[in-house]
TIDREN-811586 format. One record per residue (C-alpha): residue number from 1; x, y, z. Coordinates in steps of 0.05 Angstrom, whole numbers, plus 32768, in hexadecimal, padded with zeros to 4 digits. Layout:
N
[node NUM; [X; Y; Z]]
...
***
This chain:
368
[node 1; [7FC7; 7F4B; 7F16]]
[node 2; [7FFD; 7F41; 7F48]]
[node 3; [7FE3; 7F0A; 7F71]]
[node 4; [800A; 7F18; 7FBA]]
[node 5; [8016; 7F60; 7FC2]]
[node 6; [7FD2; 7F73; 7FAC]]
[node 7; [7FC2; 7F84; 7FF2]]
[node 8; [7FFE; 7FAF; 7FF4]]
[node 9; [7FEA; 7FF6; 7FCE]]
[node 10; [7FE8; 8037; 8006]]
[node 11; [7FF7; 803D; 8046]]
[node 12; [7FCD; 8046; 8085]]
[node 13; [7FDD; 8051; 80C8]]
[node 14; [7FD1; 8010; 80EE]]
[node 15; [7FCB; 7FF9; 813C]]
[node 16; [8017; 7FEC; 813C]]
[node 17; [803E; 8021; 810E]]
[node 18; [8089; 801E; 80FE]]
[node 19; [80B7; 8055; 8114]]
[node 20; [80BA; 8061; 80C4]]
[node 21; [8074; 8067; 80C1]]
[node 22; [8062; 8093; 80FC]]
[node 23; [8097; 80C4; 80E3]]
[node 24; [806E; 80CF; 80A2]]
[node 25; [8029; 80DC; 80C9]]
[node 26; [8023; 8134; 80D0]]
[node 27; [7FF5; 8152; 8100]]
[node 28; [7FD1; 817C; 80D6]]
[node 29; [7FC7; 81B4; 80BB]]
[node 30; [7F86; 81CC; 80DE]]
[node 31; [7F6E; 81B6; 812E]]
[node 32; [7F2A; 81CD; 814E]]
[node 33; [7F01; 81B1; 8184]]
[node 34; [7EC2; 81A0; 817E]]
[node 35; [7E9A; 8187; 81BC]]
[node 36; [7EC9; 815A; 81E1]]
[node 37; [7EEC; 8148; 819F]]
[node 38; [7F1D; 8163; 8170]]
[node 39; [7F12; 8171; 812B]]
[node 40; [7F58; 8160; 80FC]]
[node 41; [7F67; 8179; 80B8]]
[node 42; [7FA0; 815D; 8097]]
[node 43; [7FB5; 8151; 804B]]
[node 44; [7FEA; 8140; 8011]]
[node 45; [7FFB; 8140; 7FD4]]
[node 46; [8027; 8114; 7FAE]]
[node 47; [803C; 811A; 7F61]]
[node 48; [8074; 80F5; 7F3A]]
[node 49; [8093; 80F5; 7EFE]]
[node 50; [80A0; 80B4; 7ED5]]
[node 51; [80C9; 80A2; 7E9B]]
[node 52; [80AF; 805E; 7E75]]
[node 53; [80D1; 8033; 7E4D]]
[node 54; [80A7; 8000; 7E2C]]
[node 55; [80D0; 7FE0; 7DFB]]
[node 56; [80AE; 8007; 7DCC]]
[node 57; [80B2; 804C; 7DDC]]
[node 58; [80CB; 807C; 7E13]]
[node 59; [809B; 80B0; 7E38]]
[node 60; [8093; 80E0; 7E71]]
[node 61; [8058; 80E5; 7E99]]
[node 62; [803D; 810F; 7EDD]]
[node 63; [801A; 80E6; 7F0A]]
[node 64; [7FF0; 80F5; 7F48]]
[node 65; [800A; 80BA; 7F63]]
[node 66; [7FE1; 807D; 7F84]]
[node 67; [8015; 8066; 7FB5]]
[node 68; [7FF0; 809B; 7FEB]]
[node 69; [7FD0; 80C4; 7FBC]]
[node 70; [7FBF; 8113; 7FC5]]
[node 71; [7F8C; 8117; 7FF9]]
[node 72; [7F63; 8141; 802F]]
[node 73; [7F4E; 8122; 806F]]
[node 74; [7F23; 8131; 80A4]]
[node 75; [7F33; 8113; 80ED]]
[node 76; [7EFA; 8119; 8127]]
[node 77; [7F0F; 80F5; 8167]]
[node 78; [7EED; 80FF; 81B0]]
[node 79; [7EE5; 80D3; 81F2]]
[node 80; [7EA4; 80BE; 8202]]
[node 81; [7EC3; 80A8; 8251]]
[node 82; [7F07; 8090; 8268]]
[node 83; [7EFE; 804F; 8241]]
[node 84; [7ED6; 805C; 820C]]
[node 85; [7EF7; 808F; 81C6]]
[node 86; [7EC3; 80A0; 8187]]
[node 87; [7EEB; 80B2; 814A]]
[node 88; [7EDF; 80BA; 8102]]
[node 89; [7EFE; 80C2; 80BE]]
[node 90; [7EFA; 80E6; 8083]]
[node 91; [7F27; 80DF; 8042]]
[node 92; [7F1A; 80FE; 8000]]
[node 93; [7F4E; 80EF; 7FCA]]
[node 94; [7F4D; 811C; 7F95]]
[node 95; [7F83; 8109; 7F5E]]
[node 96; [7F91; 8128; 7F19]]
[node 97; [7FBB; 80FE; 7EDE]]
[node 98; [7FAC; 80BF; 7F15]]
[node 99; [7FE3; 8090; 7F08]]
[node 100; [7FA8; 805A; 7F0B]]
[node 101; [7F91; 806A; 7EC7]]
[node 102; [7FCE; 809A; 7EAD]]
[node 103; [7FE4; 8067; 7E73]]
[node 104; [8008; 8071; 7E2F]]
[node 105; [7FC7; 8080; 7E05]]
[node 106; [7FAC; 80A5; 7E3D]]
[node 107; [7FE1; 80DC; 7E56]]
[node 108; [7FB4; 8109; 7E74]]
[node 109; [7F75; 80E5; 7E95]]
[node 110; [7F36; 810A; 7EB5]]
[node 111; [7F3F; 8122; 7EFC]]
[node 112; [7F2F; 80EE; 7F2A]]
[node 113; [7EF9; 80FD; 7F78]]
[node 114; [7EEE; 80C2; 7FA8]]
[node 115; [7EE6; 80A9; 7FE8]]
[node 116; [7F27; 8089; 800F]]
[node 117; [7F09; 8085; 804F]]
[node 118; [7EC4; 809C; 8076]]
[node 119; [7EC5; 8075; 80AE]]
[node 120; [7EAF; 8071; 80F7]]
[node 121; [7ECF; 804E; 812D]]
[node 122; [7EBD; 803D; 8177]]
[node 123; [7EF7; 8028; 81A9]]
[node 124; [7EFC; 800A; 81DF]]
[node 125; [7F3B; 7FFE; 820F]]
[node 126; [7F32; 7FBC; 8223]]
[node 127; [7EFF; 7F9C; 81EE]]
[node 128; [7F19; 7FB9; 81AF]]
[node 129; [7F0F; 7FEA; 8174]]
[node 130; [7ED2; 7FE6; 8147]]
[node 131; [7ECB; 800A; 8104]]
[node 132; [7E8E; 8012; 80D9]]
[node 133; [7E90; 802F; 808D]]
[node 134; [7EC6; 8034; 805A]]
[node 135; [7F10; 8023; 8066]]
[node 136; [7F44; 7FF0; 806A]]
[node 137; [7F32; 7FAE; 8076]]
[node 138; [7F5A; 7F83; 80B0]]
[node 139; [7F84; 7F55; 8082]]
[node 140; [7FA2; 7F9A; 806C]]
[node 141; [7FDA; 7F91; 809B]]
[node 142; [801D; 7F85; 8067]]
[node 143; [8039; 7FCB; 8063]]
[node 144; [803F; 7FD5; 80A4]]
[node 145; [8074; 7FA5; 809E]]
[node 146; [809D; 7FC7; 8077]]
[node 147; [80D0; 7FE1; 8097]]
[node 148; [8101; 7FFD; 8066]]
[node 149; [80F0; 8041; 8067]]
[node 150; [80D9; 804E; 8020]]
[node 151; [8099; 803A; 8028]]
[node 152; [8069; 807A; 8009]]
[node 153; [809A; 807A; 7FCF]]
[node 154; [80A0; 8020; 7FBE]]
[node 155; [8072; 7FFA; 7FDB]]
[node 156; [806F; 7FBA; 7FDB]]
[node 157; [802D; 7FC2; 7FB2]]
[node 158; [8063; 7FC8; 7F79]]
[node 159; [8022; 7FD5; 7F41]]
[node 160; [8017; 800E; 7F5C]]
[node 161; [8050; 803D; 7F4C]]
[node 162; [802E; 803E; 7EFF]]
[node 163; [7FF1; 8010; 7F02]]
[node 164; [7FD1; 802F; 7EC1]]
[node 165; [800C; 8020; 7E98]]
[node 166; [7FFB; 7FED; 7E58]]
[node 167; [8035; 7FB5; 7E46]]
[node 168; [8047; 7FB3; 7DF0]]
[node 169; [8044; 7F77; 7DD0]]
[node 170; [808A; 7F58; 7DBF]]
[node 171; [8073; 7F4A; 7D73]]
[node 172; [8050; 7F87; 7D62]]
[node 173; [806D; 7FBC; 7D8C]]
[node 174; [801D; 7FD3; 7D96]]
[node 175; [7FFE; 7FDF; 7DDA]]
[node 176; [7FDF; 7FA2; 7DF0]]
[node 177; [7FA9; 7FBB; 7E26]]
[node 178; [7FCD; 7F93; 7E5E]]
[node 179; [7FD4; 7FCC; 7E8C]]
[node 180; [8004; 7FC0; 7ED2]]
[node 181; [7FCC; 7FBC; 7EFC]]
[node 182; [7FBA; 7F85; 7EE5]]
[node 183; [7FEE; 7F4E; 7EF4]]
[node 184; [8008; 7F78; 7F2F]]
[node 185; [7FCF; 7F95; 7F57]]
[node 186; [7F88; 7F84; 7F6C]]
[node 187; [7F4C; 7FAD; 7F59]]
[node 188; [7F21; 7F8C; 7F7B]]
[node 189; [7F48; 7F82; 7FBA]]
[node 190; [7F2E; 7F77; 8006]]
[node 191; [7F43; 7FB5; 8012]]
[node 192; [7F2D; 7FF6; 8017]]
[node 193; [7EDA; 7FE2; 8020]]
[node 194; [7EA0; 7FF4; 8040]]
[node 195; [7EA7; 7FC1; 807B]]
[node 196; [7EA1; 7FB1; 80C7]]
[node 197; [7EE1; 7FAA; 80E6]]
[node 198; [7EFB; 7F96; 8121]]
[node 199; [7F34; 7FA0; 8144]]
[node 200; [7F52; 7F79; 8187]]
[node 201; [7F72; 7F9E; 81C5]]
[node 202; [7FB9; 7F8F; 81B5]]
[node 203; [7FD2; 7F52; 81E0]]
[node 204; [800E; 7F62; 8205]]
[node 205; [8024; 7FA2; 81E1]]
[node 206; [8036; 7F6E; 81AB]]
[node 207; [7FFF; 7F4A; 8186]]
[node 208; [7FBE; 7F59; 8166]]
[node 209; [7F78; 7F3A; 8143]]
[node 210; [7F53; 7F5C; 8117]]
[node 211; [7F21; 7F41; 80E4]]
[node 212; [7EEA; 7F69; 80B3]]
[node 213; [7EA8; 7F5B; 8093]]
[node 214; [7EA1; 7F7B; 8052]]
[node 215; [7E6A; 7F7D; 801B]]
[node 216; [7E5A; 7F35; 7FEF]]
[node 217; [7E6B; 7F0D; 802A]]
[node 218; [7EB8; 7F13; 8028]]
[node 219; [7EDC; 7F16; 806F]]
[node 220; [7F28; 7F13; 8084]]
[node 221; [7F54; 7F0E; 80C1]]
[node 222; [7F91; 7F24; 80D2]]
[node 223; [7FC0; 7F15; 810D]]
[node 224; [7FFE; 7F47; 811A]]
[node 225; [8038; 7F38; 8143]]
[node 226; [8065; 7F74; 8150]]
[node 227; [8090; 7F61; 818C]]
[node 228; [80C3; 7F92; 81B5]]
[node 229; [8109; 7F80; 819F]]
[node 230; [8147; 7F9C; 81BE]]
[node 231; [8167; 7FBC; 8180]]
[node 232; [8132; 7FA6; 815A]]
[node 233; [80FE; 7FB8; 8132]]
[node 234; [80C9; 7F75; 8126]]
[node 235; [8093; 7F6F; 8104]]
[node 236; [806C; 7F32; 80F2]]
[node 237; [8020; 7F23; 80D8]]
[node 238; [7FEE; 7EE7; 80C0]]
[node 239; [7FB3; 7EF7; 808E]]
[node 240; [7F7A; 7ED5; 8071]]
[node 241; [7F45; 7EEC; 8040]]
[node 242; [7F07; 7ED1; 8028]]
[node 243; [7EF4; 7EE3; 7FDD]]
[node 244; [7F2C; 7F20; 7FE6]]
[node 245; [7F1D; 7F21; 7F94]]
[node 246; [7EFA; 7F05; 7F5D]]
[node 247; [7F32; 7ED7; 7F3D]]
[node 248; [7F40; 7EBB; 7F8C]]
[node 249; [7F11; 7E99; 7FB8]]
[node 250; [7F3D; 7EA1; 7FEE]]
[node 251; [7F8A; 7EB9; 7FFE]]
[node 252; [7FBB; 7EB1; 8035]]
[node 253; [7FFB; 7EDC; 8048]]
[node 254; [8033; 7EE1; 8076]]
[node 255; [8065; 7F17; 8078]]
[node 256; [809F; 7F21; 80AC]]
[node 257; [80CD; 7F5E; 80AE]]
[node 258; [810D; 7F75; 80D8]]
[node 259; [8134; 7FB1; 80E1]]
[node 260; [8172; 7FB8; 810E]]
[node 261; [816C; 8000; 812B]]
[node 262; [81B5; 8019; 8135]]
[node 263; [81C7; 7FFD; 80E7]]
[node 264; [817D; 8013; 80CC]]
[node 265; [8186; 7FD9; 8099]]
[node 266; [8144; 7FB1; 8095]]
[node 267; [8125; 7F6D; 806B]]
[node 268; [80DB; 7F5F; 805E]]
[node 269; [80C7; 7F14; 8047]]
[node 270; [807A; 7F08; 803B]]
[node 271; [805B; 7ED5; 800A]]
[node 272; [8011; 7EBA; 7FFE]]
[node 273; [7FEB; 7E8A; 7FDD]]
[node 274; [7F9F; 7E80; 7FC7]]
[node 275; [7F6E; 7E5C; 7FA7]]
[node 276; [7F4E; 7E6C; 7F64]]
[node 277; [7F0E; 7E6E; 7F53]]
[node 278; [7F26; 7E44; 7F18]]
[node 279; [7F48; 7E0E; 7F41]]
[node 280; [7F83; 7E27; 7F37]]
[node 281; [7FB6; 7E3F; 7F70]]
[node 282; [7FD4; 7E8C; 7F69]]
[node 283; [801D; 7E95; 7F98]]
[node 284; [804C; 7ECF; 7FA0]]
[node 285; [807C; 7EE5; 7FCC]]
[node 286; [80A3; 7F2D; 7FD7]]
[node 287; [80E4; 7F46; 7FF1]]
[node 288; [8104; 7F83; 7FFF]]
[node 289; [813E; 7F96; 8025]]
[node 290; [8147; 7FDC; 8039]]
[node 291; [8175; 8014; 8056]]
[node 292; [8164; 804A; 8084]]
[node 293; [8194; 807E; 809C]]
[node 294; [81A6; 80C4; 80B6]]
[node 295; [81CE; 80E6; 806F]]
[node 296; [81B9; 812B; 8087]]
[node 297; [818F; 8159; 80B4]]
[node 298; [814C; 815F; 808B]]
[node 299; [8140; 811F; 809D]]
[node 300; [814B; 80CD; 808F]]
[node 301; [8167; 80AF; 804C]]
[node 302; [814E; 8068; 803C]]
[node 303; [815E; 8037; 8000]]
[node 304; [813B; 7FFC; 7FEE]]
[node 305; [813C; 7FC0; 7FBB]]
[node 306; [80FB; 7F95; 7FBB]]
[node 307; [80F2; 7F5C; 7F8D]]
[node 308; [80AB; 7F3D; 7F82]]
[node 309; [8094; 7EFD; 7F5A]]
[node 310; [8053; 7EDE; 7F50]]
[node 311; [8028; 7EAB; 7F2D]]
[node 312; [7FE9; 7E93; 7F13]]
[node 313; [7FD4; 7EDD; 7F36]]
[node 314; [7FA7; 7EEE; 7EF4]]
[node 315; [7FAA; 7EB5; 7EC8]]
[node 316; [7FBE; 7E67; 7ECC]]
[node 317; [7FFF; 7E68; 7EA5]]
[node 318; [8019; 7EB2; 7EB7]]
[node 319; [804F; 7EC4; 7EDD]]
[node 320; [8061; 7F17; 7EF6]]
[node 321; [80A1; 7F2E; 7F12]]
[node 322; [80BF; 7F75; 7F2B]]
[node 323; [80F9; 7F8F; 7F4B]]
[node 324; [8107; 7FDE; 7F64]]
[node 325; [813D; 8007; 7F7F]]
[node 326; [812C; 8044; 7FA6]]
[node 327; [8140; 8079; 7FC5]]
[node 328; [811D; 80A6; 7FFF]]
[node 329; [812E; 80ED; 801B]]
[node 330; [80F9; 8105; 8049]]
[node 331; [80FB; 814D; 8062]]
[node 332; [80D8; 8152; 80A7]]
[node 333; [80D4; 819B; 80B3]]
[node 334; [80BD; 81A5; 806D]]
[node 335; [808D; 8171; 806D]]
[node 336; [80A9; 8157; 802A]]
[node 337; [80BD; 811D; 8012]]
[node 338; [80E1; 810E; 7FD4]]
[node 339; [80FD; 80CD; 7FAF]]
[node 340; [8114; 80A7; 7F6E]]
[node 341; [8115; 806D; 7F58]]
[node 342; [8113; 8036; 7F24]]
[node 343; [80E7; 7FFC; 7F18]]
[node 344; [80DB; 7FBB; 7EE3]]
[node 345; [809D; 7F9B; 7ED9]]
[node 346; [80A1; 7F56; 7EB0]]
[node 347; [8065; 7F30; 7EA4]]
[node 348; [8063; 7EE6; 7E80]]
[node 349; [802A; 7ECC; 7E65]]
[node 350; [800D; 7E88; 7E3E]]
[node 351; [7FF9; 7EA6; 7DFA]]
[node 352; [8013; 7EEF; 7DF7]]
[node 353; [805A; 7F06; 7DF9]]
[node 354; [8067; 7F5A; 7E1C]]
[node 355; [8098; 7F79; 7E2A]]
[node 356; [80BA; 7F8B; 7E6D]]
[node 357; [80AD; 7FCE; 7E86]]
[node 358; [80E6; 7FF6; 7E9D]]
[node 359; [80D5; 803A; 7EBD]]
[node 360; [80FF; 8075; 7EE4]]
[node 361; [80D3; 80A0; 7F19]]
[node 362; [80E1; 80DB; 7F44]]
[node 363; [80AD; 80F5; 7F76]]
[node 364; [809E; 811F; 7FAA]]
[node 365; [8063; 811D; 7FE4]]
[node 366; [804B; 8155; 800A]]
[node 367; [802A; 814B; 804D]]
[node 368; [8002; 8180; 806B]]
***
């Protein structure tokens, strides 16, 4: 289980939201008003195709993907006065051949129904945003700072391009049940919960707190700093989680990113530690450097490298690396977006020797 960018696997739309990222958010594909309110119906789908290469063999496999999986949403906002806005959420996820449990012995996996998001929210202008049900908790606040443009297609939640995927033993060439979730993403994450969370009025069009109370008495807090730069895109944010997951009693992170407009090249730093329930201590750190520019009318190009390393994240004694290249075309007046990309996922540990993972994927999202 990747110890850092476990907090890192889809991508909402936050307080503060990158030029990148507000790009990607549709309108809909249905509007009504109801009462003072309007009701929003939006969707997408998203499906890739991935060639694996575990040392052992090579295979193809469709995926409905879990970096922002295929979805349908429901949107209800109204004011209650001129300070006051009720809103509330809705998100289905309906995914067939998940990538979360799409694996080498298991090509073709039962159709998979649940519940992103059902939340309610209450805000306020000058005291804040509060939120009742399921959805993200505050510490999720590390994709926004990604800045590089290929977010939907590599996030820095690298497990989750093909989480279900099982590593071979070295000396047998057999499957050895370690699947990629496992040393690179967090099932049981601080997440996406059933929680109370609130959120700050941001401070000087810059800053923001935010902290959530979730089921079994875990809590986090989160403090963004995304400053006005001339030429500049900043962003910069502080997290810490109590019991975010069963191996950690608590974690840590800081993440910083930067993207000069006129050159639309970009770098993203972050990095976290925590304590184990074991006494041990799990690190990791990320990078990613990226590339966003205007190739052609449909819309922007981006390229990105990201390199992640961690350890101690499952086990004391392992150690998990991955680096990507991408490449991402989206398509504004289509409302598609398509991409490639490769990706190696290398896993160490005490008394077991894998293999590396080496895998090709080309995708495409459709938001409606």
């Amino acid at each position: 289980m990747s110890f850092f960018q476990a907090v890192l696997l889809s991508l909402p739309l936050a307080v503060f939201s990158s030029p990148t990222q507000a790009e990607d958010i549709k309108p809909g594909f249905f509007h009504k008003e109801l009462g003072k309110g309007e009701l929003t119906l939006s969707g997408r789908i998203h499906w890739v195709l991935m060639q694996v290469d575990d040392g052992a063999d090579q295979n193809a496999f469709f995926m409905d993907s879990d970096q922002g999986p295929t979805m349908l949403r429901a949107d209800y906002e109204a004011p209650i006065s001129n300070e006051w806005t009720f809103s509330g959420a809705l998100e289905v996820r309906i995914q067939n051949n998940r990538s979360f449990y799409v694996s080498q012995d298991e090509p073709n996996p039962d159709p998979d129904i649940w519940i992103g998001e059902a939340d309610i929210d209450l805000e306020h202008q000058k005291f804040g945003k509060f939120s009742l049900g399921r959805g993200y908790s505050a510490a999720w606040v590390l994709p926004e700072l990604d800045l590089s443009g290929t977010v939907p297609a590599a996030l820095l939640a690298v497990g989750n391009l093909a989480p279900g995927m099982q590593f071979v033993e070295t000396s047998t060439g057999q499957l050895s049940g370690i699947r990629v979730f496992e040393h690179f993403a967090d099932t049981e994450r601080l997440l996406l919960v059933d929680r109370f969370r609130y959120d700050s009025p941001r401070i000087g069009d810059r800053t923001q707190l935010s902290g959530t109370f979730a089921e079994d008495s875990r809590w986090d807090l989160a403090l963004r700093y995304y400053p006005s730069l001339a030429g500049w895109t900043f962003r910069a944010a502080v997290t810490y989680l109590n019991k975010p997951y069963q191996e950690l009693d608590n974690r840590m992170e800081v993440g910083i990113s930067t993207r000069h407009n006129d050159s639309g090249l970009s770098l993203t730093l972050a990095g976290g530690f925590g304590d184990r329930t074991d006494g041990g201590t799990a690190s990791g750190f990320v990078g990613k450097i990226g590339w966003l520019m205007d190739l052609n009318s449909l819309g922007y190009t981006a390229v990105s490298l990201d390199y992640v390393n961690n350890k101690d994240a499952r086990l004391l004694g392992d150690h998990s690396s991955s680096f990507g290249l991408f490449i991402y075309q989206k398509w504004i007046k289509g409302g598609l977006d398509f991409y490639a990309g490769y990706r190696n996922y290398d896993v160490e540990l005490p008394d077991l020797d894998i293999n590396p993972l080496d895998i090709i994927v080309v995708g495409g999202i459709l938001s409606f």
